[in-house]
N, CA, C, O and CB atoms as a CASP TS submission, in Angstrom:
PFRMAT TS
TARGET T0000
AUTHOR 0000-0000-0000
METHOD Language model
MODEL 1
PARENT N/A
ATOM      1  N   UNK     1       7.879  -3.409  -8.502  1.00  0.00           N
ATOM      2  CA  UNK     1       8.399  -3.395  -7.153  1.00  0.00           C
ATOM      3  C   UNK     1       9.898  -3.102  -7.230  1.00  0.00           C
ATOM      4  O   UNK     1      10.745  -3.568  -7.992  1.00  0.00           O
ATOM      5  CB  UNK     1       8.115  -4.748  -6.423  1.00  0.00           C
ATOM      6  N   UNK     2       9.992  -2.296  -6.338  1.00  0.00           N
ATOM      7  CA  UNK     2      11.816  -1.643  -6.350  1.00  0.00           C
ATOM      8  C   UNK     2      12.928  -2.953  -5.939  1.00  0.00           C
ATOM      9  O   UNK     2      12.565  -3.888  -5.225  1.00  0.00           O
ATOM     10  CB  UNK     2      12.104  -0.120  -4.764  1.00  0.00           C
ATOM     11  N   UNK     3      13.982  -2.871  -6.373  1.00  0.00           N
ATOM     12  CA  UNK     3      14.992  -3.973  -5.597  1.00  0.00           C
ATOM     13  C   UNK     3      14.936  -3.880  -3.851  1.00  0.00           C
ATOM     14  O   UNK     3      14.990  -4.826  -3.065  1.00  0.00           O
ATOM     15  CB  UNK     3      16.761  -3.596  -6.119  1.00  0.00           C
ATOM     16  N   UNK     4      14.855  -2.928  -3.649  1.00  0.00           N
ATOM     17  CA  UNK     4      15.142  -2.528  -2.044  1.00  0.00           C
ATOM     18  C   UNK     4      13.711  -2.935  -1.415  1.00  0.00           C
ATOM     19  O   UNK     4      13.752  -3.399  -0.276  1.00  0.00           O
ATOM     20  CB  UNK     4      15.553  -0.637  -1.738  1.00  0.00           C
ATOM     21  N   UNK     5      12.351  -2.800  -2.085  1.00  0.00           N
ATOM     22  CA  UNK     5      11.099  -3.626  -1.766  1.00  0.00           C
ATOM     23  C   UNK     5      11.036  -5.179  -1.546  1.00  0.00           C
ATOM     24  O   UNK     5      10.349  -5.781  -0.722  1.00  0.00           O
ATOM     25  CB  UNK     5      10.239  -3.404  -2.806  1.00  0.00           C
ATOM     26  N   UNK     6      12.020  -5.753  -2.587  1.00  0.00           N
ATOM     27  CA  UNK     6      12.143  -6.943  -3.080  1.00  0.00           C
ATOM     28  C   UNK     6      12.988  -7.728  -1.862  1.00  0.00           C
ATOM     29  O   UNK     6      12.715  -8.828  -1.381  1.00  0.00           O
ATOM     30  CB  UNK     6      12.827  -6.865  -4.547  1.00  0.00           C
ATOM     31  N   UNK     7      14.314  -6.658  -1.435  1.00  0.00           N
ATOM     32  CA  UNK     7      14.716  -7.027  -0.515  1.00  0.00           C
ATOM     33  C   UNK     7      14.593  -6.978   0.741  1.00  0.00           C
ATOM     34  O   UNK     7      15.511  -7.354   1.470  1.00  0.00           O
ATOM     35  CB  UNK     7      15.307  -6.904  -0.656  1.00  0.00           C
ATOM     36  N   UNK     8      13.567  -6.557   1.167  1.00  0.00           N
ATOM     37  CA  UNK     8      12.925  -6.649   2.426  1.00  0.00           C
ATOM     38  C   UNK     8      12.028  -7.204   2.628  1.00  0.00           C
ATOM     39  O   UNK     8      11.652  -7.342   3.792  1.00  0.00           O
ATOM     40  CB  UNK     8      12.649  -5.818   2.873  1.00  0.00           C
ATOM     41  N   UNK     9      11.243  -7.810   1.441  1.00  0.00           N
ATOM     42  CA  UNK     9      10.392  -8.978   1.396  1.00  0.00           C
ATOM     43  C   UNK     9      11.148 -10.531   1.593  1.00  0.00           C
ATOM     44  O   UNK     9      10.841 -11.413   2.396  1.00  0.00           O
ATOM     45  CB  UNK     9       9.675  -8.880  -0.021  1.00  0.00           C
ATOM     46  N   UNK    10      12.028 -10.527   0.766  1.00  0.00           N
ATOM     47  CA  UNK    10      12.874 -11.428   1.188  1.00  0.00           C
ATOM     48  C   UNK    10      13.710 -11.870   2.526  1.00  0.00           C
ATOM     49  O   UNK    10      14.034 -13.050   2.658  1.00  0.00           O
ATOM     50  CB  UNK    10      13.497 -11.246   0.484  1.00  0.00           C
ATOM     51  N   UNK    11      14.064 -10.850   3.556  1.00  0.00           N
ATOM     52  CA  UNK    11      14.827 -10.699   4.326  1.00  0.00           C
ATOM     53  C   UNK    11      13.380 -11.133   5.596  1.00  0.00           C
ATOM     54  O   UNK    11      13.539 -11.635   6.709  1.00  0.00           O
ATOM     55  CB  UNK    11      15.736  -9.165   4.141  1.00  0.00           C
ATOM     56  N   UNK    12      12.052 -10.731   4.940  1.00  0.00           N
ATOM     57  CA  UNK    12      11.403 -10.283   6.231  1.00  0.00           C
ATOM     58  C   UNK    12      10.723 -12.186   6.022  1.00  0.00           C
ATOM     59  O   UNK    12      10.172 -12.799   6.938  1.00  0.00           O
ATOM     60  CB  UNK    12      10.025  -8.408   6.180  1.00  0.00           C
ATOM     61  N   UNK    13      10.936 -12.665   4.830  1.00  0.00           N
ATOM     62  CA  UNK    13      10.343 -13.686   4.533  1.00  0.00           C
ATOM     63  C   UNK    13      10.888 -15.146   5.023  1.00  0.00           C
ATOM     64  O   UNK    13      10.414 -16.278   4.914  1.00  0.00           O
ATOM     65  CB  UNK    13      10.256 -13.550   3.272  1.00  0.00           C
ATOM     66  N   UNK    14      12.099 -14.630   5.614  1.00  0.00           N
ATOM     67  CA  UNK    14      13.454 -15.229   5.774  1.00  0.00           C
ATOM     68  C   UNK    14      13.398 -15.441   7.468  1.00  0.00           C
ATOM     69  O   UNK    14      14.170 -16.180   8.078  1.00  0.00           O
ATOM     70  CB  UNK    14      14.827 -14.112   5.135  1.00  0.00           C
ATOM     71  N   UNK    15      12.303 -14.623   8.094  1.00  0.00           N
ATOM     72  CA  UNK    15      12.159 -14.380   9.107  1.00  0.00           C
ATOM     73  C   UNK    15      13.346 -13.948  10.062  1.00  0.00           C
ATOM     74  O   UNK    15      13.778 -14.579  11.026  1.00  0.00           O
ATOM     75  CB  UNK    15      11.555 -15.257   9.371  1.00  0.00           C
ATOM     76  N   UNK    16      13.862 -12.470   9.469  1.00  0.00           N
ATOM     77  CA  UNK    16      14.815 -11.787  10.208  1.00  0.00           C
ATOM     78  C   UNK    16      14.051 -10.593  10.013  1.00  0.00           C
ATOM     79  O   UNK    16      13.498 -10.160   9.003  1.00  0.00           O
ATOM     80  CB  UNK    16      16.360 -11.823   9.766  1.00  0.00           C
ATOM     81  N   UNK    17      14.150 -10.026  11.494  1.00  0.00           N
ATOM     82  CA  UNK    17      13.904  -8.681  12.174  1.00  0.00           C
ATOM     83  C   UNK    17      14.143  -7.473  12.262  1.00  0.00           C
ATOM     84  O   UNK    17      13.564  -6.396  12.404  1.00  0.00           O
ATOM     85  CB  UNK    17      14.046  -8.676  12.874  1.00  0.00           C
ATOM     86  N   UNK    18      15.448  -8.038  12.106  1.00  0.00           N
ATOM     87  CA  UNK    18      16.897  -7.099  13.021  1.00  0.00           C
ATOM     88  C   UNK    18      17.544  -6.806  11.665  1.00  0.00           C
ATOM     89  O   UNK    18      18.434  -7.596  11.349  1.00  0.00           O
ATOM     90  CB  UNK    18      18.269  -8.214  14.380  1.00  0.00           C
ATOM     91  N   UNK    19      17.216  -5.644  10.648  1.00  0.00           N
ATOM     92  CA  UNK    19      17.924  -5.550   9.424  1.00  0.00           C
ATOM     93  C   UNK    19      16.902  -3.578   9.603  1.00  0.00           C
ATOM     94  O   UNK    19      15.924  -3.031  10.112  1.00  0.00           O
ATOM     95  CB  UNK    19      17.463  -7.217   7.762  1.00  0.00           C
ATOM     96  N   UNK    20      18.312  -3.293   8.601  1.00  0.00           N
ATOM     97  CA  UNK    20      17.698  -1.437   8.208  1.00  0.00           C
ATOM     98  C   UNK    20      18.038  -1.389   6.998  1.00  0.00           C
ATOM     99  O   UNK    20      18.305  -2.358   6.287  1.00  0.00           O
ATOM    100  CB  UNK    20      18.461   0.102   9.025  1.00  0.00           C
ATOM    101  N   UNK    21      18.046  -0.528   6.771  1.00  0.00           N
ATOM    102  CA  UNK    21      18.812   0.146   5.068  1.00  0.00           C
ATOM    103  C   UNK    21      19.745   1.629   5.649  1.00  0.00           C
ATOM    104  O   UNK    21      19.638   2.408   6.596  1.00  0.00           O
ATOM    105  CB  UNK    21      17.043   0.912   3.492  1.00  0.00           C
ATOM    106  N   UNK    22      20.612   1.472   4.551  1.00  0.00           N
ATOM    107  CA  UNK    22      21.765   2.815   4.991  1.00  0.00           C
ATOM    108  C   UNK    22      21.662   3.137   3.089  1.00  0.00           C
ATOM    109  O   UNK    22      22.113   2.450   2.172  1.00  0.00           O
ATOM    110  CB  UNK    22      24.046   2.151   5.972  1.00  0.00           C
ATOM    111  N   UNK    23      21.009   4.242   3.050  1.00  0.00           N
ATOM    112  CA  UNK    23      20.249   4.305   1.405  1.00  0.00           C
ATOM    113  C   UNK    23      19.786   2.686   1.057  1.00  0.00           C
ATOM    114  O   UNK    23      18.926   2.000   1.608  1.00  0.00           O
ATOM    115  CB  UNK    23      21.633   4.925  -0.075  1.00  0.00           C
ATOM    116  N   UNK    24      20.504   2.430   0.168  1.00  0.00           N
ATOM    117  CA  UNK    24      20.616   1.139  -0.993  1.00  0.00           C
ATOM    118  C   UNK    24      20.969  -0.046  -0.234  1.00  0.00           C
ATOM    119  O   UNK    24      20.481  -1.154  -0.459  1.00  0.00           O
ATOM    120  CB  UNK    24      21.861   1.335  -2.250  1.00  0.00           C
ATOM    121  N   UNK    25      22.058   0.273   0.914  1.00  0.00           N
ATOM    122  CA  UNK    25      22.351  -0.943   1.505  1.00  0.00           C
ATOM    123  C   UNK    25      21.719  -1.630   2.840  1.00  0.00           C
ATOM    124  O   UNK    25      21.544  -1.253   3.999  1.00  0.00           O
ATOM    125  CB  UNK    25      23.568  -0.816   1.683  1.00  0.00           C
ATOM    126  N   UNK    26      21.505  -2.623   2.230  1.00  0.00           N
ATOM    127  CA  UNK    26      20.841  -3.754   3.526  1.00  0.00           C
ATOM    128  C   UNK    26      21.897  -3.894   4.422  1.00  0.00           C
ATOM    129  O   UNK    26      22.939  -4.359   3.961  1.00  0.00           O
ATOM    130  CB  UNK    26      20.378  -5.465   3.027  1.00  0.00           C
ATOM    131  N   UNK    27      21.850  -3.540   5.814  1.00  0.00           N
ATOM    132  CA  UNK    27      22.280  -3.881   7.321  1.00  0.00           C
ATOM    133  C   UNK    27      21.761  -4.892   7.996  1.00  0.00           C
ATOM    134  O   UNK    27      20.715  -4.675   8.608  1.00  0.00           O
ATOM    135  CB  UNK    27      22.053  -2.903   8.169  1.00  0.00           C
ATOM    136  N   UNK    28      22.531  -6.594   8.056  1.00  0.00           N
ATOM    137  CA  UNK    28      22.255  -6.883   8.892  1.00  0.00           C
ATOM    138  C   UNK    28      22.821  -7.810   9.852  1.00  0.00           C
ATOM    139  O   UNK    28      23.414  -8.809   9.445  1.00  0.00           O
ATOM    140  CB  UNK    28      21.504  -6.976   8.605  1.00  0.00           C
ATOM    141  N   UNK    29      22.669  -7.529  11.308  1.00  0.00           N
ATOM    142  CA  UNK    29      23.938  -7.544  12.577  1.00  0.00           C
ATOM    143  C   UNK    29      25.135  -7.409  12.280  1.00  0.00           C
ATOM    144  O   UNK    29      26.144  -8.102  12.404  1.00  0.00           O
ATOM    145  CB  UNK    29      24.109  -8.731  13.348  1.00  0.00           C
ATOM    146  N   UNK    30      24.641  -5.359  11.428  1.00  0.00           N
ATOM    147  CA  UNK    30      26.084  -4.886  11.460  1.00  0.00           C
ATOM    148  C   UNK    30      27.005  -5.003  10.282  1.00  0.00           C
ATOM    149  O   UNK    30      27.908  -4.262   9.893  1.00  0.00           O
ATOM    150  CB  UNK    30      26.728  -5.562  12.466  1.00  0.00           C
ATOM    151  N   UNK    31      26.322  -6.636   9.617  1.00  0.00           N
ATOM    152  CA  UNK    31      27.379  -6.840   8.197  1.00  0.00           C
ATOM    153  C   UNK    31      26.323  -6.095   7.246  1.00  0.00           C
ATOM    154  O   UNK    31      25.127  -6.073   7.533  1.00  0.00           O
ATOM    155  CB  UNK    31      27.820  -8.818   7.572  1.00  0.00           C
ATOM    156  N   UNK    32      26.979  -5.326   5.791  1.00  0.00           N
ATOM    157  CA  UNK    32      26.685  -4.908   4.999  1.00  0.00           C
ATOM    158  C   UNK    32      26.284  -5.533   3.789  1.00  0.00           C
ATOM    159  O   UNK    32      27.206  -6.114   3.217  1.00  0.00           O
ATOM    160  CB  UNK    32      27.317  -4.311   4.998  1.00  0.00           C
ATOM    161  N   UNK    33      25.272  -5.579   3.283  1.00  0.00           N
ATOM    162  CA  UNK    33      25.160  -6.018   1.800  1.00  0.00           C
ATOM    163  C   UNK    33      24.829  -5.179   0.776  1.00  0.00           C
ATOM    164  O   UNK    33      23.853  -4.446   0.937  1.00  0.00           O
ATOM    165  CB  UNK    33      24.288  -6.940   1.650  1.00  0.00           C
ATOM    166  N   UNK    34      25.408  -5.142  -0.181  1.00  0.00           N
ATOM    167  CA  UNK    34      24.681  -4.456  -1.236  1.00  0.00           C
ATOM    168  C   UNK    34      23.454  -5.342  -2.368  1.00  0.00           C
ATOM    169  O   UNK    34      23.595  -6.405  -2.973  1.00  0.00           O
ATOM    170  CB  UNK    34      25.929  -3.863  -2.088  1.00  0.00           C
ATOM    171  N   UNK    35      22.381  -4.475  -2.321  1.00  0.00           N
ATOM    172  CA  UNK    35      21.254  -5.131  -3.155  1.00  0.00           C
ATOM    173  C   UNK    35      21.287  -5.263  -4.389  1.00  0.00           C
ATOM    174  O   UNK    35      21.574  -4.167  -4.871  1.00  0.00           O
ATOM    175  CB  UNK    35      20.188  -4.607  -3.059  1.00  0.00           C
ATOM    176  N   UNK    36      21.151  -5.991  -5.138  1.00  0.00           N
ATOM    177  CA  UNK    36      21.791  -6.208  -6.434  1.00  0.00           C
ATOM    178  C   UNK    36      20.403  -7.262  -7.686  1.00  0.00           C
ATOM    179  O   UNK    36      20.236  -8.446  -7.393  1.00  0.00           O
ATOM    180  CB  UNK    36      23.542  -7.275  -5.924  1.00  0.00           C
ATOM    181  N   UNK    37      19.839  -6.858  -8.545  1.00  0.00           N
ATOM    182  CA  UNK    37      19.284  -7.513  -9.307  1.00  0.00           C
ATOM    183  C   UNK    37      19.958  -8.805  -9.774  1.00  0.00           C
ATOM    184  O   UNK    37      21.148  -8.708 -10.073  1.00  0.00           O
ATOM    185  CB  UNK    37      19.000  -6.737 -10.161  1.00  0.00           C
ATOM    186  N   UNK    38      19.273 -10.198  -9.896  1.00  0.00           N
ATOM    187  CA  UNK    38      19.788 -10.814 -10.107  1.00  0.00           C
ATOM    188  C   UNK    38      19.107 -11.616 -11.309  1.00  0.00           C
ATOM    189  O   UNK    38      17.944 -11.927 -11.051  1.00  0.00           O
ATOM    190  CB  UNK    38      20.117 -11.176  -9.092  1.00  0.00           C
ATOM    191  N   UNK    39      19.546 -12.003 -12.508  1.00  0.00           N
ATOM    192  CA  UNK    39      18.931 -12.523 -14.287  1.00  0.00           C
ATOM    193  C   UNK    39      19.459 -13.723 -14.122  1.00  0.00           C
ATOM    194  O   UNK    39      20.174 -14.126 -15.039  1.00  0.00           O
ATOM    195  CB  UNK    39      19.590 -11.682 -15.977  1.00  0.00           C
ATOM    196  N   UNK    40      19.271 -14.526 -13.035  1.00  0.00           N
ATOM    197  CA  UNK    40      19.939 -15.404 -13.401  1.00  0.00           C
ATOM    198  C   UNK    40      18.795 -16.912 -14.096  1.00  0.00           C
ATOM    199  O   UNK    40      19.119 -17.942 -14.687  1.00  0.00           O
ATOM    200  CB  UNK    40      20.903 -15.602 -12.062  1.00  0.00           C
ATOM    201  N   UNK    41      17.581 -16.437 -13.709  1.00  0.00           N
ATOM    202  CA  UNK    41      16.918 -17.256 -14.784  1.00  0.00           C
ATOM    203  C   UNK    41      16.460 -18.536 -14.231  1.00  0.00           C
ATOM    204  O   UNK    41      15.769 -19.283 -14.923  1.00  0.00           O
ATOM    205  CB  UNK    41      17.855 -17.529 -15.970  1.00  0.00           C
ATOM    206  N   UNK    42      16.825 -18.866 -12.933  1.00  0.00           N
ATOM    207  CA  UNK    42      16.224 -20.217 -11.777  1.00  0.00           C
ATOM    208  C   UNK    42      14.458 -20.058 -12.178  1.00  0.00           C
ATOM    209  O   UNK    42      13.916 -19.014 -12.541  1.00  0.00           O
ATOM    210  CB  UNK    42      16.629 -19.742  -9.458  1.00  0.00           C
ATOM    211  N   UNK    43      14.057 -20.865 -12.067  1.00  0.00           N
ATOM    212  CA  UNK    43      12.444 -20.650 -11.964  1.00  0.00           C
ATOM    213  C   UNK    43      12.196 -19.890 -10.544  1.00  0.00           C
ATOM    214  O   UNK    43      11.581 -18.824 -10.523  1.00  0.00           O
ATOM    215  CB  UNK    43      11.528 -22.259 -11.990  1.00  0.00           C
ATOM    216  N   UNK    44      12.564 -20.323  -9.688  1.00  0.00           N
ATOM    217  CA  UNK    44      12.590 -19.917  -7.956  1.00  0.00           C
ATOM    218  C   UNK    44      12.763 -18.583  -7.055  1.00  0.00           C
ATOM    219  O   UNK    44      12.356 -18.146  -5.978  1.00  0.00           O
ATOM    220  CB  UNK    44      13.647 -20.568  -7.438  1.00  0.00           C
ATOM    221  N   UNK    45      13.576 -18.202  -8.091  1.00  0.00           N
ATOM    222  CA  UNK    45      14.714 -16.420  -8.181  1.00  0.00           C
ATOM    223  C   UNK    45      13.655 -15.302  -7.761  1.00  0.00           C
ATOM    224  O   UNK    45      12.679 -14.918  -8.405  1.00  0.00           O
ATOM    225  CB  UNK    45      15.437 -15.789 -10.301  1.00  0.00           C
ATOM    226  N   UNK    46      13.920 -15.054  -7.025  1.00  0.00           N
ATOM    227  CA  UNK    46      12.911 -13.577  -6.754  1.00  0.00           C
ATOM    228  C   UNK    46      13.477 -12.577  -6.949  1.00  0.00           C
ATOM    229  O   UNK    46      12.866 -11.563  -6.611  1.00  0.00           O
ATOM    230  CB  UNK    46      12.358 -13.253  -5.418  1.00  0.00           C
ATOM    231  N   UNK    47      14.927 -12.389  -7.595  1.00  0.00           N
ATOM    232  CA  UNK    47      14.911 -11.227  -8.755  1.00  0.00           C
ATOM    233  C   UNK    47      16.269 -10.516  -8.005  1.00  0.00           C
ATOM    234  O   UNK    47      17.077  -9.865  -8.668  1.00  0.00           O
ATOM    235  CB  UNK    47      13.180 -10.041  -8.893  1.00  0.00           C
ATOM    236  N   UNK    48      16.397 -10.701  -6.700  1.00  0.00           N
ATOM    237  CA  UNK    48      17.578 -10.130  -5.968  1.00  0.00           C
ATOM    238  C   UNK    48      18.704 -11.123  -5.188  1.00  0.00           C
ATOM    239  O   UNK    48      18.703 -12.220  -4.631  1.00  0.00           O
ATOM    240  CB  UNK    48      16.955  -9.212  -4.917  1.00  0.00           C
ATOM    241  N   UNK    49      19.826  -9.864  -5.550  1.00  0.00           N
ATOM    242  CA  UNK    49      20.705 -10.926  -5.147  1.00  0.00           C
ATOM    243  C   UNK    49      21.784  -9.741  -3.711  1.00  0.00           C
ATOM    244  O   UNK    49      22.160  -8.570  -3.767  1.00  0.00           O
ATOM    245  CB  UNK    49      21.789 -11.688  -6.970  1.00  0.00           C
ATOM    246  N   UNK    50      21.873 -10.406  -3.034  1.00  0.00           N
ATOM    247  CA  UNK    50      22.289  -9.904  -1.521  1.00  0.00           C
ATOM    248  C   UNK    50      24.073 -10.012  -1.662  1.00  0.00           C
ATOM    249  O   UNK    50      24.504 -11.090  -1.252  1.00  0.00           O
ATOM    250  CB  UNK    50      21.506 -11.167  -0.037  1.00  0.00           C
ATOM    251  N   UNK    51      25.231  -8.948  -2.232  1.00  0.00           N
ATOM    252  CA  UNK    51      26.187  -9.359  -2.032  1.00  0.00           C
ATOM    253  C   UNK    51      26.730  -8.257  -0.878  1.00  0.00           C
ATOM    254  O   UNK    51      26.265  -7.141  -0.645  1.00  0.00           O
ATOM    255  CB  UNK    51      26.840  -9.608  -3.287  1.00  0.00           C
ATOM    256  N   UNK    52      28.028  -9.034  -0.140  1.00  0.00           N
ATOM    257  CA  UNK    52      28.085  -8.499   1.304  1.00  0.00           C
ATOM    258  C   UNK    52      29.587  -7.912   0.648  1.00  0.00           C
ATOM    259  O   UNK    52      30.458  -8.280  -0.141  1.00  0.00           O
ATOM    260  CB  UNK    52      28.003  -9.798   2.929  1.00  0.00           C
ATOM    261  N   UNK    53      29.334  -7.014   1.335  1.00  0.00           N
ATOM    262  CA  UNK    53      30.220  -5.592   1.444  1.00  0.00           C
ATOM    263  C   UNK    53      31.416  -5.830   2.623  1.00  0.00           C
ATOM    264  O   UNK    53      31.277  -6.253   3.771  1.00  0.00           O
ATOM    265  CB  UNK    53      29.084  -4.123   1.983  1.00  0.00           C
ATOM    266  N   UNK    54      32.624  -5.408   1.923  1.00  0.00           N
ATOM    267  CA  UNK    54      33.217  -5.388   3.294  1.00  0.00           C
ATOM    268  C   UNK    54      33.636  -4.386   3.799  1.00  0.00           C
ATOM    269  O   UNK    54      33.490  -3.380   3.105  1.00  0.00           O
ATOM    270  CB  UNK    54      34.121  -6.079   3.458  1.00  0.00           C
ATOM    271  N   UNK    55      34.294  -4.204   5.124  1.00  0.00           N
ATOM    272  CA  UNK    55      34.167  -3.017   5.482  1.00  0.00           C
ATOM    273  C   UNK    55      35.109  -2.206   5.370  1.00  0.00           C
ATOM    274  O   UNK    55      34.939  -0.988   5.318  1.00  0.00           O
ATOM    275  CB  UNK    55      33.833  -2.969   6.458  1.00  0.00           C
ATOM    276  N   UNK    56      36.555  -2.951   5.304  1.00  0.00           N
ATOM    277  CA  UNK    56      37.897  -2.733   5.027  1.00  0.00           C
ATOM    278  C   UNK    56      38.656  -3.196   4.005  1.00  0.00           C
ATOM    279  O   UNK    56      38.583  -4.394   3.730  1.00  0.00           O
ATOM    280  CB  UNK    56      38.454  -3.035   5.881  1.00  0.00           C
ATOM    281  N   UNK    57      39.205  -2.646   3.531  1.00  0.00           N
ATOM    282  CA  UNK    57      39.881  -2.669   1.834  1.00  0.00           C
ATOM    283  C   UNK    57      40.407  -4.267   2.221  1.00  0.00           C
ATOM    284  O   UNK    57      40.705  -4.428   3.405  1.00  0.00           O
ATOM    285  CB  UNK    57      41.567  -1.146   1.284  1.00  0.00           C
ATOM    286  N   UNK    58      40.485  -4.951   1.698  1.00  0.00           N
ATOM    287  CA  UNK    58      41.033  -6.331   1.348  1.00  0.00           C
ATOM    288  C   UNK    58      42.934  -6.719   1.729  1.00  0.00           C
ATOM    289  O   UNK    58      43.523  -7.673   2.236  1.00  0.00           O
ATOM    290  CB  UNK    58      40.703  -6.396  -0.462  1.00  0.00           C
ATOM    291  N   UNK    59      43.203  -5.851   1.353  1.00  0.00           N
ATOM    292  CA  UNK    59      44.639  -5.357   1.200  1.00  0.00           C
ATOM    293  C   UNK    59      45.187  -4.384   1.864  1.00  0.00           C
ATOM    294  O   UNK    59      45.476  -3.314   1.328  1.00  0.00           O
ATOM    295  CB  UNK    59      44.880  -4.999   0.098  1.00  0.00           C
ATOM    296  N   UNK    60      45.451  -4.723   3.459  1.00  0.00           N
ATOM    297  CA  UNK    60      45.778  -3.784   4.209  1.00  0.00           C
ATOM    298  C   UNK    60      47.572  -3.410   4.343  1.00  0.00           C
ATOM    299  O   UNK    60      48.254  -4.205   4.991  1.00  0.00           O
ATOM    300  CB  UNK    60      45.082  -4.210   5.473  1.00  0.00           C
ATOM    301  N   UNK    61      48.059  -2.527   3.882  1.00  0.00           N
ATOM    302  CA  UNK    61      49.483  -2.273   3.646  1.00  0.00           C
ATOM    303  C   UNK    61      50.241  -1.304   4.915  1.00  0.00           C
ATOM    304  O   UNK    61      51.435  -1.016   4.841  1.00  0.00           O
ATOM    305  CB  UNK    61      49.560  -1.496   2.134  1.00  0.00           C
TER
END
């Protein structure tokens, strides 16, 4: 099963609706995540890990 399978099982399991993909990245209300495998070895772990994207550089000059 693909990460992006994994993460829409999760998301849909989570009972949220309101989510798309933009390629690779999970959308949802608007905030960005990137899908990401996760080894971290929990018994529980379903293998993905959801980190959120931001939208604007950190460091605005």
């Amino acid at each position: 099963m693909s990460l992006k399978a994994r993460a829409q099982e999760k998301v849909e399991r989570a009972g949220i609706s309101n989510y798309s993909f933009d390629q690779d990245i999970l959308v949802m209300c608007g905030v960005r995540y990137a899908v990401e495998a996760c080894e971290c070895g929990e018994p529980d772990c379903d293998g993905v890990r959801l980190r959120k994207k931001g939208a604007f550089p950190r460091i605005l000059q």
